[in-house]
N, C-alpha and C positions, 0 to 999 in steps of 0.2 A: 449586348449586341455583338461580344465576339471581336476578333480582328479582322473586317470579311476584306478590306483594303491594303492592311499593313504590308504584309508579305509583299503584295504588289509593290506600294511606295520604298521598300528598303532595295528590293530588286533592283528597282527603276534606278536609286541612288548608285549603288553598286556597279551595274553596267556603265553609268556613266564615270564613274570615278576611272573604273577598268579600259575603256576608252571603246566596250562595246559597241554604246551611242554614242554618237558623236557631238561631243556638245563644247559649244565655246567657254565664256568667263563661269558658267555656272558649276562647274567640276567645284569650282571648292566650293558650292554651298552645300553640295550633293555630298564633299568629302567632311563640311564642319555638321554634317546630319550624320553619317553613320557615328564621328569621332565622340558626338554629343548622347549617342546612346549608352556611352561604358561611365555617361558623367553619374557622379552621387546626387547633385543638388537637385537637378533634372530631371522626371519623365515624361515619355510619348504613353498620352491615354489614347486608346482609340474610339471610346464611344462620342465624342461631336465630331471629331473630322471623319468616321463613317458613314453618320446622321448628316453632316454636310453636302456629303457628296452622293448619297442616296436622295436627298431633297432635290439636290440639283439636275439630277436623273431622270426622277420621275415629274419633275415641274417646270421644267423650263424645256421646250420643243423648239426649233428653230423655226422660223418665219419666212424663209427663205434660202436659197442656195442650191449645190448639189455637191455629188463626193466627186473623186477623181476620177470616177465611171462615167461621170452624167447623169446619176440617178437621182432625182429631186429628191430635196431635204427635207420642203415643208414640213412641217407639223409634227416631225420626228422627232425623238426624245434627243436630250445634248447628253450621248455618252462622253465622259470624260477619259481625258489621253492623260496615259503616266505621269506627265508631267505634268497636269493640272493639277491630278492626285496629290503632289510631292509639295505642292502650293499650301493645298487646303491641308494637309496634315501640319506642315509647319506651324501653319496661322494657327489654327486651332485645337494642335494635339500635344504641345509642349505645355506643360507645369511645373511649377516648383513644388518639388517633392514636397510631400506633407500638406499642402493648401491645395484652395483653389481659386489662383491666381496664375493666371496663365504668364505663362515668359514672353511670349512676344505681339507689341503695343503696337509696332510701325512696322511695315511692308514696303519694298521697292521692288517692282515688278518692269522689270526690261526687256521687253521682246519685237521682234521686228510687225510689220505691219500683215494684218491677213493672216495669222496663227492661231484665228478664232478668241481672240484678246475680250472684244467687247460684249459678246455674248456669256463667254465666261465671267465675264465682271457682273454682268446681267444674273447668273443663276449664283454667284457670289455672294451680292448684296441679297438677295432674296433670302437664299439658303441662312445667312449669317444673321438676319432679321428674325427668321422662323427659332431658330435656336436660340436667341437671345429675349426670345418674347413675352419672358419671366419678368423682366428687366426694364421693361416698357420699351423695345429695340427704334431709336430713330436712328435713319441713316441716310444719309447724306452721299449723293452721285451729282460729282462737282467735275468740270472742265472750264478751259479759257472758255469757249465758245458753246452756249445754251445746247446749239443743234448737237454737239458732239457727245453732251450729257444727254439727252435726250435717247440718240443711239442704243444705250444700254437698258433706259425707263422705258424704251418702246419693247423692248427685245419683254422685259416681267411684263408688262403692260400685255400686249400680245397673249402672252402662255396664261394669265392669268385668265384672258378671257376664254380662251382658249380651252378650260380645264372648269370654266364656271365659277369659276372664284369669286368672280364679280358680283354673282347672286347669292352668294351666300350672307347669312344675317352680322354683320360688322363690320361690312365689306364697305368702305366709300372712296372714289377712285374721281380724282379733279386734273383734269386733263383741257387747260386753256390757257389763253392770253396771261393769265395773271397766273397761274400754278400749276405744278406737274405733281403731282401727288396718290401713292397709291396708302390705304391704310385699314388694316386689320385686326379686328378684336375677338380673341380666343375665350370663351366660358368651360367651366367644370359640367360638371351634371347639374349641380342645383343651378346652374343659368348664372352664377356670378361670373366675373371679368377674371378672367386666369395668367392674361399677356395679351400683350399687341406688340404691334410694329408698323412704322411709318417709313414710306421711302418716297423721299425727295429728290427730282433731278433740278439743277440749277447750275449755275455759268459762274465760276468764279468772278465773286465781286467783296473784296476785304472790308469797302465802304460803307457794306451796306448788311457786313454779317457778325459784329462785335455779338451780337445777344442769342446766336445760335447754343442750342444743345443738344448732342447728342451721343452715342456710344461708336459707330462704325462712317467710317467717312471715306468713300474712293473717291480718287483724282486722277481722273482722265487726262491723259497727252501732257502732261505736266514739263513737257519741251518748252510749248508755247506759253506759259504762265510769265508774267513779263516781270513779275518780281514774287519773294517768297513770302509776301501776306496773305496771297491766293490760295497760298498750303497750309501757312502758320495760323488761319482764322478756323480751318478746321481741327486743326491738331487741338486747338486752343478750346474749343469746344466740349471736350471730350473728358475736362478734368475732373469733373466728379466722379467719373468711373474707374473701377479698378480693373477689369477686364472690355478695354475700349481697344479699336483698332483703326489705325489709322495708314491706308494702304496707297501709295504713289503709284500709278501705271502710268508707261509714257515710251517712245522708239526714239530713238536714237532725231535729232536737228543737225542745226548746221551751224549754231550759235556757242561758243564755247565758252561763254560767261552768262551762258543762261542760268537761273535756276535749276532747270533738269538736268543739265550739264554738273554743275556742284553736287548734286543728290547723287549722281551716279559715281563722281569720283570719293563721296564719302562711302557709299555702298562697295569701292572697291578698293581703299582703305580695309573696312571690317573685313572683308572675304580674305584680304592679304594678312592680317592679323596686325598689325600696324593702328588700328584703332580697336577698344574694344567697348562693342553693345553688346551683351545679350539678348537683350530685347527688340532689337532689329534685326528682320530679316529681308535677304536678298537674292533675288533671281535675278541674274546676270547674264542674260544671252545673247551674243555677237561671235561675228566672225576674229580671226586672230588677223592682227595686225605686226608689221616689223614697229624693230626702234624707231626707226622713221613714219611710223601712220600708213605704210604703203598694205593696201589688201591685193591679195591673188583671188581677185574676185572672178576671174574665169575657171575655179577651181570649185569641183562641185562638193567635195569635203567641208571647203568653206561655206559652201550653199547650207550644207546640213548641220553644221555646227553653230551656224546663227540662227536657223532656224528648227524651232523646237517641234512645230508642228509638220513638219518634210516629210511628203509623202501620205498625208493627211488631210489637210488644207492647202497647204503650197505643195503646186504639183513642178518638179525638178525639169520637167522640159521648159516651163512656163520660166522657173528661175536661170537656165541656158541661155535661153533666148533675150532674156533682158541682160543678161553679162554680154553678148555680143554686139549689141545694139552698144554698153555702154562702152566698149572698149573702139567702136566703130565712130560712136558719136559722142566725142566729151564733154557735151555739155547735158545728156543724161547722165553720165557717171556718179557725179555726184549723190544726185537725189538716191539711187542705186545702193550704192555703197551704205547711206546712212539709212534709207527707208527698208533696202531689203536685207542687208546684212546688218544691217545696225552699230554700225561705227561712223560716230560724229567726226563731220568736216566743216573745215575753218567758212568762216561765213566768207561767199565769193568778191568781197569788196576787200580781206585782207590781203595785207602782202605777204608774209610771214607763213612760211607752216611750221608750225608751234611744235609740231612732233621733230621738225630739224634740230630746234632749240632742246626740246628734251632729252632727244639721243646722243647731243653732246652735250648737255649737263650730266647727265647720267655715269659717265664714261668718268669721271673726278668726286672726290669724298673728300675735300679739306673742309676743316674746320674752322670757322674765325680765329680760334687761337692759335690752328697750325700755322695761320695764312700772317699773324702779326709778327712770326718769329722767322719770316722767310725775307732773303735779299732783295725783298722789290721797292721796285719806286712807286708809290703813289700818287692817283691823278685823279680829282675829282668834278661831281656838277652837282647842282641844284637848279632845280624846278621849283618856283617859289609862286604859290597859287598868291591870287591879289586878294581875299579878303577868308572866306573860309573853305575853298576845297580842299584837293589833294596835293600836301608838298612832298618834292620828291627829292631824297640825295643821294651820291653815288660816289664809291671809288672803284676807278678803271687800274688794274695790274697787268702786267705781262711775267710769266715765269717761265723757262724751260718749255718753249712754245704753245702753252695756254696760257689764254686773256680771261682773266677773271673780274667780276664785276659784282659790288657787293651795294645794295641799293638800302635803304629805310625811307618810309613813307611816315608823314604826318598828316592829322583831320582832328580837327574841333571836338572834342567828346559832346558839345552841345547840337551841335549838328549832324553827327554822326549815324543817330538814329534814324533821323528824314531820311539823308542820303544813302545809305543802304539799303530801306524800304523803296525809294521812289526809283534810284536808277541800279538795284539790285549790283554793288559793291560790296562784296566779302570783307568790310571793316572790321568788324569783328573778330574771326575766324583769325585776320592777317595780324591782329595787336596780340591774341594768343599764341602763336607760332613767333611773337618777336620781330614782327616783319616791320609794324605800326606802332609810331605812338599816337596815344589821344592824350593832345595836346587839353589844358585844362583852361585856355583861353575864349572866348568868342569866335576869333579868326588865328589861324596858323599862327604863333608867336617868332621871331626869327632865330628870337635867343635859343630856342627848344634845336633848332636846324644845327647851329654854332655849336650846340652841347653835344649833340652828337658828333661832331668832324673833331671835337675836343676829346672826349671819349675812345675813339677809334685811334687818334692820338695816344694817348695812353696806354691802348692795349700795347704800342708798339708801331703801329701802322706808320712806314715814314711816307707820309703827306707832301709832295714835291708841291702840287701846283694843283687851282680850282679856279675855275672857269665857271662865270656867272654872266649872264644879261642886268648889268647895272644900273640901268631903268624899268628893271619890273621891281628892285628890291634893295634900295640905298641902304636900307637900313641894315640888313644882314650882310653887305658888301663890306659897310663900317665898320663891324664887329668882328668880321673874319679879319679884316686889317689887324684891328685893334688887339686878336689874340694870337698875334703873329703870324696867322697863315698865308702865303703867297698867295694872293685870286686875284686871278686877269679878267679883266672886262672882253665877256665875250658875246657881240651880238649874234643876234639867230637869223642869222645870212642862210639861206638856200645853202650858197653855193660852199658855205664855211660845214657845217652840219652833213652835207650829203658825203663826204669823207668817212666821216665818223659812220654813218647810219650804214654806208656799203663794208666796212672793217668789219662792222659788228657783223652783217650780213653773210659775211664771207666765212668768218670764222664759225659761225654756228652749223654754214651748211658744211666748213671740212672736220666739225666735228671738234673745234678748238676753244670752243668757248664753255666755259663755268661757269654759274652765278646763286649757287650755296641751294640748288633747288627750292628757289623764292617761290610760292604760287602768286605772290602777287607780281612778282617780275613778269613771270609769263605771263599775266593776265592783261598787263599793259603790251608786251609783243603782239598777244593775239589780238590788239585792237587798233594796231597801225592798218594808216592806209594809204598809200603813196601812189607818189604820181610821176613817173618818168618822163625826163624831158631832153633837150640838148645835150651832147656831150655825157650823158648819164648821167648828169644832173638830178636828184630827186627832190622832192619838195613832198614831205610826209604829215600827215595828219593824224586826230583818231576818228574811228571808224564812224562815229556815232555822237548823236549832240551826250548823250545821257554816261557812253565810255570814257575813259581816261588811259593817258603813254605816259605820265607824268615821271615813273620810275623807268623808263626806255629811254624818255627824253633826258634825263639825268646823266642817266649812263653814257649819250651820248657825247654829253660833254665833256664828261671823263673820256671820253675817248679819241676826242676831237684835242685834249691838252697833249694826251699820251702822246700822238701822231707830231704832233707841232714840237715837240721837246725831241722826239726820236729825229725829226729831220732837223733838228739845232746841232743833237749828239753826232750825227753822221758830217754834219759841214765844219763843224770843228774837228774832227780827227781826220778831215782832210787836210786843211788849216794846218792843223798842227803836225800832218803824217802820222 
């Protein structure tokens, strides 16, 4: 079949790396594809992602729309844009040299809204069914919400009828109340069964999909999926096969401990080299952002580098005109920002913007061990869940004017499970990185808390003082006594806490604050939600029944000790001159 596409896709890659096209985080998937072509282990075949995107061509027509003339789309073939091309060659043209087992199992596909996303999913799943149809191909078009899977089933649903498919002999097509179903049986000559393929649309429901099987599975908007069973029931699906694909689509939310939110910071991990998959690949496109999360969203560069399709589908007066509107009206901005550029925003009930926090973590590299061998005073807190959530400790420093804050969480390994499923908590993830232990008890053990403040001790850490609420945790109150460590009883007064909460606030927005680049620290930041009140008073919360500050709250208190001991330090050297 020749390379009738290649040339195109290596181009396409090229121009962007070269900075021709203008394209956001996707340059280096663009730069880890040319890099991967000089690899030994590795080749790009070209005969299925040819076959892929020639299927897609000639079988799927659009149902609606027009170009940026105004010329009706109906029933017109869906020629594909370079960049889809550079999609389908990924997915399906990387092998390991010598077999035939393709390299890559799982796909992240990130792009903003209106870039032709659903339709192409649509001639996707088709295309990927038809080539796989040796194989018995079932595939699976899966979103939070039925209607949104449906989107894409109507889109094959549509061109099939469209082209007669429907009448042809193998053809049966269930389209009602109970199932969205299209399905196709391929014969030889002598009339025997050669391949099929079934394509299901359906609504993520993990309840109700342990006994699925099948080889290819997309997942729509995977922003809104409220926890990662939604995705992990497909994935899960698919392990009898050795050439199975397992593809995330989804734009940018406004929830930063969402599951779509975690896929896309592992997806840019891999692109950084900082993690390594082979077998994952990722298309990455948004607008660039500062250290601080701030976009120049009036900037029509940035118009084009988030979106792939510019000039195509999104037509760039259309994207002007919503940049001025959101800079006119801010309480469009938001949606803006993350629907048309594709850069997620703090959900509107936080206090915190999370990217302040990381442009000053970012700014320091100490190390635990550099950090035990330095002249500071140590001040701690704990967070002590009452039977089995999340416990949280902390010590608060100050050095050569950064405040640094070094947090560990504790959870039940027996509950662990639940709770990351139900209220989608990165437990796991946070005990590999060192962040967590799992405690091997029922509920939080307190001695597990004490062994760590004892530990931290030992590295060197000189431990001055720890501030606890003595009525949520007598027992770990006793035991800190008991191993010598100073702890004041500190109740959680508003007005004691709102000190501490504005220090910390302060220092992250001048850039002063460190905390060993914790994802789970930030994750507890991004879920505060405060309430201003008299005198600046704050009285803060988390965001949500299902989130947790438990490591914020910690910190807190470490830092509500620091502040109380520094104004002891100052009244005594007056005192004393």
């Amino acid at each position: 079949m020749g390379s009738k596409f290649k040339d195109q896709v290596i181009q396409y890659a090229k121009n962007v790396v070269s900075g021709k096209v203008k394209a956001g985080g996707n340059v280096r998937e663009c730069k880890r594809f040319l890099d991967d072509l000089n690899r030994d282990d590795i080749e790009l075949r070209t005969r299925d992602p040819d076959l892929v995107i020639m299927l897609i061509q000639k079988l799927i027509v659009h149902k609606q729309g027009e170009t940026l003339e105004g010329q009706p789309l109906m029933n017109k073939p869906l020629i594909l844009q370079p960049f889809q091309m550079f999609i389908v060659y990924n997915l399906v043209g990387w092998y390991w040299k010598g077999s035939n087992i393709r390299r890559i199992n799982e796909a992240f596909i990130y792009i903003p809204r209106k870039n032709g996303k659903t339709l192409f999913v649509a001639g996707l799943a088709f295309a990927l069914g038809i080539l796989e149809r040796k194989s018995g191909a079932r595939i699976y078009i899966s979103a939070a919400a039925l209607k949104q899977a449906m989107e894409a089933f109507d889109d094959i649903l549509y061109s099939v009828r469209y082209y007669g498919i429907d009448q042809e002999e193998g053809t049966a097509i269930h389209d009602n109340n109970m199932e969205h179903s299209i399905e196709l049986n391929f014969y030889d000559n002598n009339g025997r069964t050669s391949g099929s393929l079934r394509i299901d649309a359906m609504a993520a429901n993990p309840d109700a999909q342990d006994s699925f099987n099948c080889n290819i599975a997309i997942c729509d908007e995977i922003h809104a999926f409220k926890k990662a069973a939604q995705y992990n029931r497909f994935k899960e699906a698919m392990k009898a096969y050795t050439n199975k694909l397992m593809i995330g689509i989804t734009t940018a939310g406004d929830n930063v401990n969402s599951f779509g939110y975690q896929r896309l910071q592992y997806a840019e991990k891999v692109l950084d080299g900082l993690a390594k998959d082979d077998a994952f690949f990722c298309f990455v496109s948004h607008a660039d952002a500062d250290d601080k999360g701030n976009v120049d969203f009036l900037n029509p560069e940035q118009h084009e580098k988030a979106n792939p399709s510019y000039g195509v589908t999104i037509r760039p007066s259309d994207m002007m005109n919503d940049a001025m509107q959101a800079q006119n009206d801010p309480q469009q901005r938001k949606d803006y920002i993350s629907r048309s550029l594709n850069v997620y925003t703090n959900a509107m009930r936080a206090w915190f913007d999370i990217e302040e926090f990381r442009s000053s973590d970012k700014k320091y590299n100490w190390t635990i061990e550099e950090l035990a061998k330095l002249p500071i005073k140590w001040y701690g807190g704990a967070d002590l869940s009452r039977l089995y959530d999340l416990t949280a400790a902390a010590l608060f420093g100050h050095y050569k004017g950064v405040d640094i804050v070094i947090t560990h969480a504790f959870f039940p390994v027996v509950m662990a499970v639940r709770k990351a499923d139900e209220d989608n908590i990165p437990l796991f993830g946070w005990a590999d990185d060192g962040w967590l232990t799992m405690c091997n008890t029922p509920t939080v053990n307190a001695a597990d808390v004490v062994e760590w403040f004892k530990s931290m001790r030992r590295q060197g850490f000189r431990i001055e003082q720890i501030g606890q609420d003595r009525k949520f945790a007598r027992e770990f109150f006793t035991l800190m006594k008991s191993n010598g460590f100073n702890v004041v009883d500190q109740p959680q007064y508003s007005y004691v806490k709102s000190e501490g909460f504005r220090y910390i606030e302060k220092s992250a927005k001048d850039g002063n604050l460190y905390y060993l680049h914790s994802d789970a620290y930030e994750y507890c930041v991004a879920n505060v939600h405060a309430i201003e009140k008299t005198d600046d008073l704050v009285h803060f919360e988390k965001i949500g029944k299902t989130t947790r500050i438990d490591l914020f709250d910690a910190s807190v208190f470490g830092c509500v000790r620091y502040l109380d001991n520094l104004d002891r330090a100052k009244a005594a050297a007056q005192w004393w001159g």
